[in-house]
BAFI-3210 file (N, C-alpha, C; in Angstrom, 3 decimals, decimal comma, padded with zeros to 6 digits):
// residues 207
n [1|2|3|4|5|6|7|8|9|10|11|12|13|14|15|16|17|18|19|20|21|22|23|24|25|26|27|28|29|30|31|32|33|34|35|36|37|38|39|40|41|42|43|44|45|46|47|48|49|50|51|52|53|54|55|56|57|58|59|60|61|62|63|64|65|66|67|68|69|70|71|72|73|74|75|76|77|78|79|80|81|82|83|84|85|86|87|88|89|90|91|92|93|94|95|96|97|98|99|100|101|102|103|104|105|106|107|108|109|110|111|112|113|114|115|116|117|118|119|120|121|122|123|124|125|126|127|128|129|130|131|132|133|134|135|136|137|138|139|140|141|142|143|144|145|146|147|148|149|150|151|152|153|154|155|156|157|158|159|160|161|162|163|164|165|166|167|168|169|170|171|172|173|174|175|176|177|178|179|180|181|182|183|184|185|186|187|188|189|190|191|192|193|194|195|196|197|198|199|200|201|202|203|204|205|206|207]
n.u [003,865|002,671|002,172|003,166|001,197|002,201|001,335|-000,621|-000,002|-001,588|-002,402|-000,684|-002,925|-004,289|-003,508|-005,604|-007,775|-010,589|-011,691|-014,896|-015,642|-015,272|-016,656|-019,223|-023,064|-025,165|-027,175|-025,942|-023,475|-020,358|-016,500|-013,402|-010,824|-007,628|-004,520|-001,949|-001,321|001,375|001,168|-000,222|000,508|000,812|-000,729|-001,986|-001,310|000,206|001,366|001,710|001,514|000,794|003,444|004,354|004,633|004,141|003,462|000,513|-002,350|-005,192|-007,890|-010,437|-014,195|-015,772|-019,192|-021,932|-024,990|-028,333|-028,235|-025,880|-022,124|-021,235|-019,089|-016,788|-014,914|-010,967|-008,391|-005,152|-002,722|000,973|001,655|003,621|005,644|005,273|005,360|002,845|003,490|006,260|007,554|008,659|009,977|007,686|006,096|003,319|000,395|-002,037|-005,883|-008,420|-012,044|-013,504|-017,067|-018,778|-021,532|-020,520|-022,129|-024,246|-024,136|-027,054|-028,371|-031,270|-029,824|-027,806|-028,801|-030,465|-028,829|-026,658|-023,084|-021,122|-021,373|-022,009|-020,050|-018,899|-019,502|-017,516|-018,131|-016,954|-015,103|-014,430|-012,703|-011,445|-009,590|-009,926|-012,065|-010,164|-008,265|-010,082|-010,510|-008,471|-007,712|-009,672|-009,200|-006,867|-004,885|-005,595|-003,633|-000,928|000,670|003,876|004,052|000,911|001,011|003,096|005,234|005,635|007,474|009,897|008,901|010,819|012,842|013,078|013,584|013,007|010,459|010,237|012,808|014,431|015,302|013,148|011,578|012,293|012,956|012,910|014,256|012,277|011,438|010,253|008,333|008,336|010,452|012,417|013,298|014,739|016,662|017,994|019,456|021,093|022,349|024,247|025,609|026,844|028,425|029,946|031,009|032,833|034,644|035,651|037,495|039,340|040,564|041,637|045,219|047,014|047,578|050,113|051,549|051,377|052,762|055,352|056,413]
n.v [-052,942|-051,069|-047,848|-045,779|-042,949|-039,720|-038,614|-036,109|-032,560|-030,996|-027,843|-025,320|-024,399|-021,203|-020,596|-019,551|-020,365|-022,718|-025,817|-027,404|-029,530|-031,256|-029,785|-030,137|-030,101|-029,577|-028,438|-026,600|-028,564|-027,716|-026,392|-026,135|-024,421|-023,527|-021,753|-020,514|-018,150|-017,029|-013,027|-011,291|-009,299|-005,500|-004,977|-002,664|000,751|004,242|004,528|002,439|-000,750|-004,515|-006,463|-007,445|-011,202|-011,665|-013,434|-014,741|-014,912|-017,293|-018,000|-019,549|-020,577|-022,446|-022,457|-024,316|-023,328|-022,572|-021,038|-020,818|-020,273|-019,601|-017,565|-017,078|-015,996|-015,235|-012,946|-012,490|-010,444|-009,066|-005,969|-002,431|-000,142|003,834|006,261|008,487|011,363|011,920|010,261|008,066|004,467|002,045|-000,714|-003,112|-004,977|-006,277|-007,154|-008,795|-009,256|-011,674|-012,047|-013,520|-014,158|-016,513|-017,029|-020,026|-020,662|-020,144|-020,139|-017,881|-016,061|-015,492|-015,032|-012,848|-010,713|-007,825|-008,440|-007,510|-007,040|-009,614|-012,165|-015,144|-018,590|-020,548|-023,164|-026,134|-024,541|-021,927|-018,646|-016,576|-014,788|-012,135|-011,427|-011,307|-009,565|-007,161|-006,534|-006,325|-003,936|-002,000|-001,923|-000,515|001,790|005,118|007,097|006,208|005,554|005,954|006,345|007,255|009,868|011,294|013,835|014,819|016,527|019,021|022,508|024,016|023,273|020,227|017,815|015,892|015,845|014,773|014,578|016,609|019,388|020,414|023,415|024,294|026,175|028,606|031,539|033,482|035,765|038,537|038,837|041,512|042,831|041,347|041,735|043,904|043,057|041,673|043,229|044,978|043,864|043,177|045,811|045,909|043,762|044,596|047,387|046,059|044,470|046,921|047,754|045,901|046,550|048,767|050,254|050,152|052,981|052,933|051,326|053,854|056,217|054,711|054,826]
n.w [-031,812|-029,103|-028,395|-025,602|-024,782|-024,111|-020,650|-019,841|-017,814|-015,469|-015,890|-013,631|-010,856|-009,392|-006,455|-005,173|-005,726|-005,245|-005,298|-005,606|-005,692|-003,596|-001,843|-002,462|-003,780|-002,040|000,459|003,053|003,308|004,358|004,103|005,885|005,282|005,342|004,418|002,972|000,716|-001,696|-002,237|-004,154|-007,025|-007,270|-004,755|-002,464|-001,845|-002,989|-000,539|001,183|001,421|000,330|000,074|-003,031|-003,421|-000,717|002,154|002,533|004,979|004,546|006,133|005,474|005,565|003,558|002,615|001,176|-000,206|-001,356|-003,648|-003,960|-003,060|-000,166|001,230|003,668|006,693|007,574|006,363|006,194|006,420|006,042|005,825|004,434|004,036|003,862|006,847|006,866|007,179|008,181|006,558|007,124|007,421|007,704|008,947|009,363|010,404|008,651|009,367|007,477|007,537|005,797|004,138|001,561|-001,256|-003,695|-006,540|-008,726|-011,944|-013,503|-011,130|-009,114|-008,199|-009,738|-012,007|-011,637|-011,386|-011,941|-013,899|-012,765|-010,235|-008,336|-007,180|-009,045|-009,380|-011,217|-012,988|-011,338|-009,781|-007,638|-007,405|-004,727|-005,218|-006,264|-004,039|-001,786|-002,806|-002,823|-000,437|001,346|-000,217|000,442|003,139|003,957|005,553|005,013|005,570|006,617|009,721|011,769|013,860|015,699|016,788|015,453|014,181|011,845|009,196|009,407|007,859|006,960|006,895|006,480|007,938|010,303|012,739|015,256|015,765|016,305|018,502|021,064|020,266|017,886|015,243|012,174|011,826|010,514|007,208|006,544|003,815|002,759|002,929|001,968|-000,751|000,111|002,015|000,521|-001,970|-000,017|001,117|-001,343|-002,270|000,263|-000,759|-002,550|-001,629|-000,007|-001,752|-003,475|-001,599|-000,999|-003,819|-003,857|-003,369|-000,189|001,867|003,358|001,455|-000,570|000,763|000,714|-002,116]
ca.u [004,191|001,924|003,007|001,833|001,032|002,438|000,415|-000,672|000,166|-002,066|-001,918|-000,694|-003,877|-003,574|-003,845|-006,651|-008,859|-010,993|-012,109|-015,796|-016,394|-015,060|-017,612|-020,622|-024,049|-026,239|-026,895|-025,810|-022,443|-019,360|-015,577|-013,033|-009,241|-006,457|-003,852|-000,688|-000,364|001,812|000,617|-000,499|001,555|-000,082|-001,476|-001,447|-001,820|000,993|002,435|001,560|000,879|001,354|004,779|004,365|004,902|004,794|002,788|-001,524|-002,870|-006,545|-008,915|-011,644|-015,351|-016,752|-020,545|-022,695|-026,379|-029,259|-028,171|-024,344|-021,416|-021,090|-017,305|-016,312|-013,318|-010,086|-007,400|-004,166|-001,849|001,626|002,606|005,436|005,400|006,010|004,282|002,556|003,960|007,361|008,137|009,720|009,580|006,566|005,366|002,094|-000,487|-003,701|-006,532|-009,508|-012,989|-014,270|-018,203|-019,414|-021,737|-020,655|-023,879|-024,346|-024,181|-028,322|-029,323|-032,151|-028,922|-027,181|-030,273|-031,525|-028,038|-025,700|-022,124|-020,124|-022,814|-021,688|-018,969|-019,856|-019,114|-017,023|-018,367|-016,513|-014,190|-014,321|-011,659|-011,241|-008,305|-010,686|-012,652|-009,162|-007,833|-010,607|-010,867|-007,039|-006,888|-010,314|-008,573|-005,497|-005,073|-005,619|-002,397|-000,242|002,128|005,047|003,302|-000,241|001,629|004,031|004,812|005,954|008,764|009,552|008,413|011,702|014,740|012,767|013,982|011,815|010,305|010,584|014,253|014,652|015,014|011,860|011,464|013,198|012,402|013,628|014,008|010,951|012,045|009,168|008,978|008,611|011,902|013,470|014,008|015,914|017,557|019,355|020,270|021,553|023,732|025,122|026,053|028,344|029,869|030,561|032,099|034,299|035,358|036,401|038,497|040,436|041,145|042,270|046,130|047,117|047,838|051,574|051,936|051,567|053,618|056,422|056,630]
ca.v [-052,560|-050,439|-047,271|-045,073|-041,723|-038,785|-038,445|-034,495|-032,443|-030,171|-026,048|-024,634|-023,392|-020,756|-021,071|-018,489|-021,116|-024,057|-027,031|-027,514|-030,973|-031,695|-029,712|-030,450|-028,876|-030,345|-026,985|-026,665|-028,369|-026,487|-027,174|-024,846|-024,322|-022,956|-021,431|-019,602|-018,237|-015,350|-012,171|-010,901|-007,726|-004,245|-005,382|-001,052|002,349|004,663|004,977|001,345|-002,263|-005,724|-006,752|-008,956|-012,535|-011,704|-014,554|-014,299|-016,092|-017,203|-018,986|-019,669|-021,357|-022,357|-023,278|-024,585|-022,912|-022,719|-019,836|-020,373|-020,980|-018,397|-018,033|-016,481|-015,886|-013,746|-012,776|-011,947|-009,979|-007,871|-003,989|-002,095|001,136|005,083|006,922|009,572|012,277|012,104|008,949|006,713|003,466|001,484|-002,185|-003,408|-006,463|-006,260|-008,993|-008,398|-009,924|-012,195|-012,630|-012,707|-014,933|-016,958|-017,344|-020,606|-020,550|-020,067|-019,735|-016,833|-014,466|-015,213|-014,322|-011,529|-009,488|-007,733|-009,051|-006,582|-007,096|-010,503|-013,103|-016,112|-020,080|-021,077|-024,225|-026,201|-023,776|-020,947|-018,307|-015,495|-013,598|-010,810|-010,994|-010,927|-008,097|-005,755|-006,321|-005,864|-002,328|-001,115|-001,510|000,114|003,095|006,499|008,071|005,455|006,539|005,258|006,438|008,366|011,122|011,283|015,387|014,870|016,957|020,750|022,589|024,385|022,193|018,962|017,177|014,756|017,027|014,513|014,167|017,745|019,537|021,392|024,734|024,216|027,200|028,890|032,613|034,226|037,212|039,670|038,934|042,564|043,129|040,012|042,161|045,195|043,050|041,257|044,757|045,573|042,265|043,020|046,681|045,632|042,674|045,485|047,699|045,277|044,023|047,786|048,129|045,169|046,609|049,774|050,473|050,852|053,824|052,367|051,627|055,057|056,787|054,481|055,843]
ca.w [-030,430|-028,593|-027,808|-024,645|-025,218|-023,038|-019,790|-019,741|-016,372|-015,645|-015,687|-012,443|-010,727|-008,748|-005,174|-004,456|-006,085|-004,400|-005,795|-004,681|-005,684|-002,229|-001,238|-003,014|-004,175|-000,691|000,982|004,690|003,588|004,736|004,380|006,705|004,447|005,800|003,789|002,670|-000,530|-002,079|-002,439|-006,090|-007,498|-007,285|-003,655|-001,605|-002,337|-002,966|000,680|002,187|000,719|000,622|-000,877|-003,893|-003,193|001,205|002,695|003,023|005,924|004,447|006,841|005,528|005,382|002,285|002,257|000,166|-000,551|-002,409|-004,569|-004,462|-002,190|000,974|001,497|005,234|007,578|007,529|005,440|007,222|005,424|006,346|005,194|004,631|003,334|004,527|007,122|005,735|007,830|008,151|004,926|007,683|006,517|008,514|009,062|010,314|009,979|008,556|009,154|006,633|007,292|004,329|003,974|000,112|-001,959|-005,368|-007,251|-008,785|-012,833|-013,764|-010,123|-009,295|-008,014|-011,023|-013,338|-011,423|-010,614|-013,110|-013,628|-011,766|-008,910|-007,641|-007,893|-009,313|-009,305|-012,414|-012,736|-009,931|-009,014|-006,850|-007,193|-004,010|-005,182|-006,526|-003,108|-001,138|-003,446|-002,982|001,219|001,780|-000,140|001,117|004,895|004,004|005,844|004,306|006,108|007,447|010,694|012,234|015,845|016,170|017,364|014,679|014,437|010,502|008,806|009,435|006,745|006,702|006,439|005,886|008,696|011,368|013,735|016,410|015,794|016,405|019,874|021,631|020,074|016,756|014,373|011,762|011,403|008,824|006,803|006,240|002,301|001,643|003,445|001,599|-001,690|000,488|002,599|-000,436|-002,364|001,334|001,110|-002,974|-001,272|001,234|-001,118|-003,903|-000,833|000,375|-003,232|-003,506|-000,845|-001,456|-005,038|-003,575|-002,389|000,824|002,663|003,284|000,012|-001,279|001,194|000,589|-002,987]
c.u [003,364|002,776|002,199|002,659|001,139|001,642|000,180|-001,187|-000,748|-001,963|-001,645|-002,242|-003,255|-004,578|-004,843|-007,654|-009,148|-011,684|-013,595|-016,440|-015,678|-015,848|-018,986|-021,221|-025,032|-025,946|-026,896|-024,097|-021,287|-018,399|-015,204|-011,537|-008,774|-005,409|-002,771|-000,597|000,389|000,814|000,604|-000,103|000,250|-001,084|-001,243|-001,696|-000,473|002,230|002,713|001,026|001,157|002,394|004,185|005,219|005,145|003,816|001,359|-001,579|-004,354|-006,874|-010,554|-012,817|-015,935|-018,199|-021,525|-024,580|-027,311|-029,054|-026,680|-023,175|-021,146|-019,611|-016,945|-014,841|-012,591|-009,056|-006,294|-002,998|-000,618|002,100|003,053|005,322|006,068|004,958|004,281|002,695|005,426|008,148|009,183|008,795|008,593|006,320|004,386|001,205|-001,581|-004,402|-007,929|-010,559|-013,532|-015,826|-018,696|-019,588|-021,135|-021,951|-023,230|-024,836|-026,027|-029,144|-030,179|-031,328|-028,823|-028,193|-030,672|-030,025|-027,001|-024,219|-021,469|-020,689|-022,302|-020,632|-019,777|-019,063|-018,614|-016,659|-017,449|-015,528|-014,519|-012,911|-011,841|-010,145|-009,392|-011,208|-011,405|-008,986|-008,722|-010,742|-009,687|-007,521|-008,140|-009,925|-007,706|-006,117|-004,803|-004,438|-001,485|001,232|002,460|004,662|001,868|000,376|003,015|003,920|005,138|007,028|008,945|009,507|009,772|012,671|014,226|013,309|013,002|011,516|010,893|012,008|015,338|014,495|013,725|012,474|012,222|012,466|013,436|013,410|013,017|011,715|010,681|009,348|009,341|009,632|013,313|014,255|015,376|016,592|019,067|019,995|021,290|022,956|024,707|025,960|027,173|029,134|030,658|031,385|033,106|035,397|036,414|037,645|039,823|041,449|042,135|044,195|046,530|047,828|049,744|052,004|052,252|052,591|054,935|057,312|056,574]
c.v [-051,335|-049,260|-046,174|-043,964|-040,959|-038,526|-036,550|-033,969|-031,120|-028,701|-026,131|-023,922|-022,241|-020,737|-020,459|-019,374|-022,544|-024,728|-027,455|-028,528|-031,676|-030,995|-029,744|-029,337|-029,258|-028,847|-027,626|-027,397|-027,521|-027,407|-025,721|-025,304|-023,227|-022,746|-020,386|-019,252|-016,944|-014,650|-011,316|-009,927|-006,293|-004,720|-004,004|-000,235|002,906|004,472|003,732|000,201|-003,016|-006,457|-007,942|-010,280|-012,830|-013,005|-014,350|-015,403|-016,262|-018,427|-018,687|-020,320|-021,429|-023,271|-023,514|-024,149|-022,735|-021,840|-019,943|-021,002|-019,629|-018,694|-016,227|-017,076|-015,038|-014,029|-011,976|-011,694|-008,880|-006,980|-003,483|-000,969|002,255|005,509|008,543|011,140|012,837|010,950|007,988|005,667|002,421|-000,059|-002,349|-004,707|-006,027|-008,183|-007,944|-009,198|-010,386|-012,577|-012,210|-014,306|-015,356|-017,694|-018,679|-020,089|-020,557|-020,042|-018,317|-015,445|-014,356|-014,504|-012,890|-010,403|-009,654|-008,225|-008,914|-006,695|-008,596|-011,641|-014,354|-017,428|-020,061|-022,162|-025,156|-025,767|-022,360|-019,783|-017,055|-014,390|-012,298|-009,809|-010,478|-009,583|-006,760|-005,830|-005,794|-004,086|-001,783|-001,090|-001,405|001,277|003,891|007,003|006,864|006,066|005,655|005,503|007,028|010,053|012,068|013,072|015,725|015,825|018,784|021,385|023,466|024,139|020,797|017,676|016,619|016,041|016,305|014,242|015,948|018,489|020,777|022,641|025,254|025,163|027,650|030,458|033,461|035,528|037,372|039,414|040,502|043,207|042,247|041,212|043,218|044,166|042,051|041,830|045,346|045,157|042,663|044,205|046,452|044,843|043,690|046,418|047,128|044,378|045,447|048,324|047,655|045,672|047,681|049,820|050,717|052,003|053,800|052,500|053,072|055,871|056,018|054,722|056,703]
c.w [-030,054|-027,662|-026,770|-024,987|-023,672|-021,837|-019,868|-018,367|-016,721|-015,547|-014,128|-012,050|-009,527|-006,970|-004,289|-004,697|-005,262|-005,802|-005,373|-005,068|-005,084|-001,063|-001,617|-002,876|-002,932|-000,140|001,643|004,545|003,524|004,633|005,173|005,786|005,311|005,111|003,605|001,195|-000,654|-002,605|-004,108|-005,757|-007,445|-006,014|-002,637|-002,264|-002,220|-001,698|001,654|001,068|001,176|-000,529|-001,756|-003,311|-001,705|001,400|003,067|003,541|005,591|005,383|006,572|005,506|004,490|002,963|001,574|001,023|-001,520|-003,400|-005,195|-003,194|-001,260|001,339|002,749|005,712|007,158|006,513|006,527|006,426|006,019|005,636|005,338|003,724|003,993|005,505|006,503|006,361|007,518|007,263|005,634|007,155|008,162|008,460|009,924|009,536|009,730|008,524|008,464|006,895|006,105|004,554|002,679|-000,338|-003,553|-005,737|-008,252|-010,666|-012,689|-012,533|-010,233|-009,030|-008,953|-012,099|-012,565|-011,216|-012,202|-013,026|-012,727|-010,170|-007,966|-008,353|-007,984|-009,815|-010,945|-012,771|-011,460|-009,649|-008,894|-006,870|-006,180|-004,098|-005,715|-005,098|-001,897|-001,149|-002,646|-001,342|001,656|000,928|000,132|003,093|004,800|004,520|005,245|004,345|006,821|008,426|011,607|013,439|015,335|016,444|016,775|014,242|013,071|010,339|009,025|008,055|006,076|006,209|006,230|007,081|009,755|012,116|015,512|016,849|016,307|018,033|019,982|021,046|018,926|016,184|013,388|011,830|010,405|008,734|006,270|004,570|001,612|002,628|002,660|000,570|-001,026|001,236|001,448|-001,268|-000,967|001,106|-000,216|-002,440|-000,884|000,435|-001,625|-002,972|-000,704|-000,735|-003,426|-002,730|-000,916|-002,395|-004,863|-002,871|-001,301|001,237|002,400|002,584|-000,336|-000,785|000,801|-001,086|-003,085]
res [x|x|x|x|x|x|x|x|x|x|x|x|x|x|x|x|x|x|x|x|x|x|x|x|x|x|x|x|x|x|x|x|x|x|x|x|x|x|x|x|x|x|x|x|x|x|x|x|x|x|x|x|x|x|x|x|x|x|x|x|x|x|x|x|x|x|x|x|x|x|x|x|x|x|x|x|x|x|x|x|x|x|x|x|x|x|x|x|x|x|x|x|x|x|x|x|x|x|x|x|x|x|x|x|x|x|x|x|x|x|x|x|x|x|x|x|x|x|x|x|x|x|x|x|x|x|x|x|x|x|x|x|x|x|x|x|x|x|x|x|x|x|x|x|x|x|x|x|x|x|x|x|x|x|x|x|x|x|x|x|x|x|x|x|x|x|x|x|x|x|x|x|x|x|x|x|x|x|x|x|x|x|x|x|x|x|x|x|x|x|x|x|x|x|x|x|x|x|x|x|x|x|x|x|x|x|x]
***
């Protein structure tokens, strides 16, 4: 009896990757993909990112050329973070322009440029999560703010500035007044500790 052997499923790929023997090696052809995938972990900078697993809008154009595959269009990504003023919590959209060659295993890029220098075809597949990665956190903003005009925290009590009424301040003490005026302060407690301790007047006369 003839027995059939397990069919084998293949790895999960992951969804940053194309397939490009649907688009062949004929330069001039192009496909256009449209896509959703989640967002890879460590995607921001301290104060702003893109939440692991939020939703990336890629549209893009793969085309085939004599050197490699030219891969264009946007990346559309949302962030959520602090502004960097006053650490309210922020949301905003970034869209990232994509234009970058994959060099073609033994083409003249591939031979003439060092690794780190260009991305490159792995045999028929294409992967852009690298090229994504590095476009999203070079257009993160430096300072991210909850307005333009955002007046950040008083440096005093720590509190919003804009939450605060016109002309909020705090008192400054002269530092080289601080030391006398808190010997001033021990003074009077140690007076008025003494007085307490003392008998009254009343008292005494009434013995």
């Amino acid at each position: 009896m003839q027995q059939h052997q397990p069919s084998k499923t293949a790895a999960p790929r992951s969804p940053f990757v194309f397939d490009l023997r649907e688009l062949g090696r004929r330069a001039g052809s192009l496909r256009e993909y449209r896509r959703s995938v989640p967002a890879p972990a460590e995607l921001g900078s301290d104060l702003i990112g893109v939440p692991e697993g939020a939703p990336l809008a890629l549209e893009l154009r793969l085309e085939s050329v004599t050197e490699g595959v030219l891969v264009t269009g946007t990346v559309q990504a949302p962030l959520t973070g602090q502004c960097g003023r006053c650490l309210e919590p922020v949301s905003d959209e970034l869209v990232v322009d994509v234009c970058e060659l994959f060099a073609y295993a033994a083409s003249t890029t591939d031979e003439t440029t060092e690794l780190d220098e260009v991305h490159r075809v792995d045999g028929d597949l294409l992967d852009v999560e690298p090229v994504v990665r590095d476009g999203i956190v070079l257009a993160l903003p430096w300072t991210p703010l909850c307005r333009e005009d955002c007046a950040g925290l008083c440096p005093d009590c720590g509190q919003r500035l804009d939450d605060l009424p016109a002309g909020h301040a705090h008192e400054a003490i002269d530092p080289r007044w601080a030391a006398l005026a808190g010997f001033a302060s021990e003074k009077s407690t140690d007076a008025d500790e003494g007085a307490a301790s003392r008998p009254s007047d009343s008292s005494s006369s009434q013995e």
